[in-house]
N, C-alpha and C positions, 0 to 999 in steps of 0.2 A: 543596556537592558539585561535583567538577570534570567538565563534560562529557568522553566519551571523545573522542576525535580521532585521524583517521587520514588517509592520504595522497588528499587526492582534495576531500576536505570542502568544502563552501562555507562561509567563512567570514565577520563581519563585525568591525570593530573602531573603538573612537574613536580620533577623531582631531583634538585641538582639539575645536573645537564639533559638529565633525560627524562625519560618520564614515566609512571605507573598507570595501571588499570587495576578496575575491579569495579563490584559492583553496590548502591546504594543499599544499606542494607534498615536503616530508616532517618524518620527526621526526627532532628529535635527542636522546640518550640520554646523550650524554657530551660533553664542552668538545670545542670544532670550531673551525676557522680560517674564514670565510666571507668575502671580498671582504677580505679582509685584519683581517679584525674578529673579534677572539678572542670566542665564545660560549660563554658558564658555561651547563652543561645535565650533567643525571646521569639517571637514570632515576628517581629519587622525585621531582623538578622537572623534565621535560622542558620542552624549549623549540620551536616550531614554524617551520620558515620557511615563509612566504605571500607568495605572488606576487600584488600589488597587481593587478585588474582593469583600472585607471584607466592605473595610470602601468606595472605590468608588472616593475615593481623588486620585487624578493625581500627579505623581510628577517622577524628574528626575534621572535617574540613568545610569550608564555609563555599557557598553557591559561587561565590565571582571562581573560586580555583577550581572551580569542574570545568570540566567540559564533557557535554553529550557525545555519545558513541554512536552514531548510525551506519552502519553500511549494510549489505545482502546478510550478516550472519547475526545481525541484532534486532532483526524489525519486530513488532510490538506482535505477540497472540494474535490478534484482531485483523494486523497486518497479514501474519501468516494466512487466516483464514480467507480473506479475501484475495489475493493470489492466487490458492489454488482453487477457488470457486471462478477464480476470474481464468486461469487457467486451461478448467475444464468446460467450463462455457463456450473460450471461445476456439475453436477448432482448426480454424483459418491460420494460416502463419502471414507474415505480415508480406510478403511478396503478394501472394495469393491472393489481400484482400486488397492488395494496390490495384494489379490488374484486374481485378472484381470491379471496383469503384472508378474503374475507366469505359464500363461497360454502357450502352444502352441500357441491359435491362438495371442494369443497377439505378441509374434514374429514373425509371419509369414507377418506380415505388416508395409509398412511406409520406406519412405526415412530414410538409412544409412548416419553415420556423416565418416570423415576421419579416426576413430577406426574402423570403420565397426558394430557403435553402432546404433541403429536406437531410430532417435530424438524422434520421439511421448516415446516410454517407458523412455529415459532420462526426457523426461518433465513428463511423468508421474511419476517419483520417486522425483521429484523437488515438484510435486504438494499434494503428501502426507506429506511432510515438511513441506508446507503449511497449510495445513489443518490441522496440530497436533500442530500448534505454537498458542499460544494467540496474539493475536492483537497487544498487545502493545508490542507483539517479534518482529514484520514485521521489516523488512528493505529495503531499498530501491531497493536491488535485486531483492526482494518479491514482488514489485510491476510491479516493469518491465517486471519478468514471466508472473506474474498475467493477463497482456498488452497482452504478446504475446500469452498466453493462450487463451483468450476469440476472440483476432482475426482470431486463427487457428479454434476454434471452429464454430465460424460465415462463416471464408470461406469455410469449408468445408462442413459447412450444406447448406450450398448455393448450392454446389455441387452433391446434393441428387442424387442418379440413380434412375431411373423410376421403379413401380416395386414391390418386397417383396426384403427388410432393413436387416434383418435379415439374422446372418450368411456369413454376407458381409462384402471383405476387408475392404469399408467404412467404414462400423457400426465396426469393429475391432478400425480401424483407431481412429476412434472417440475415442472409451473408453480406448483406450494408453494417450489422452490427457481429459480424465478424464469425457467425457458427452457419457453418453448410450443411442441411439436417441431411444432404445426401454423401457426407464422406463417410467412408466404409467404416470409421474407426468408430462415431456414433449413430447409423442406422438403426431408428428404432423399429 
């Protein structure tokens, strides 16, 4: 199967015994004239040019000789953004939310799924997987929690009751999905 590719990608490729990087700098779809160098490309074979990182020269190569770059220093914008929203959302480190979700009160709250499991503690054992993985482990699953993580968090602190926080379904609420609105570092 041919990875997708698109303008921007980090790329890698051999080269001799070894190999080169850099990055895609677009595609082409149809035969092109490049540096005086006729390029066979159609859209059922595209062909790539990549700007060498090393040397900075451009040149063409076809999708089967790439290979995707992903690790912690290449994730996508979108990646970034989500990370540190998911970051700052969740407060808890992941020791903290193990022994949290060994608690009483931690089950005594939070909408039940069709098991009769209650979602906040499944995302919170989804969200300590997170947080014990290296970055360049994420997957795409990873992010989509990540999404839903920080949305549940923002709505529900939205939803503050008037009052003292503390010792309240809420505040339980909350640190099943991993943010304790009582740590000093986000008291609002």
């Amino acid at each position: 199967m041919t990875i997708k590719l698109k303008k921007g990608d980090p790329v890698k490729w051999k080269v001799g015994k070894g190999e080169a990087k850099g990055k895609i700098t677009q595609k082409l779809t149809q035969s092109t004239q490049v540096d005086g160098k006729e390029i066979q490309a159609s859209k059922s074979k595209p062909r790539y040019l990549v700007k060498n990182e090393s040397t900075g020269s451009v040149i063409s190569r076809r999708a089967r000789s790439l290979s995707l770059i992903e690790n912690e220093h290449n994730l996508k914008p979108q990646q970034h953004k989500i990370l540190d929203n998911f970051h700052e959302a969740v407060n808890m480190s992941a020791s903290e939310l193990k022994a949290w979700l060994k608690t009483e009160e931690s089950n005594s709250v939070g909408q039940k799924d069709r098991q009769g499991k209650i979602k906040g503690r499944k995302s919170g054992k989804k969200i300590i997987k997170i947080l014990n993985k290296k970055q360049s482990e994420y997957q795409k699953k990873d992010f989509k929690h990540m999404k839903k993580v920080v949305s549940y968090i923002h709505r529900h602190l939205a939803q503050k009751p008037s009052g003292n926080i503390q010792a309240t379904p809420w505040q339980y609420s909350l640190m099943n999905w991993g943010h304790d609105p009582m740590n000093s570092k986000t008291k609002q």
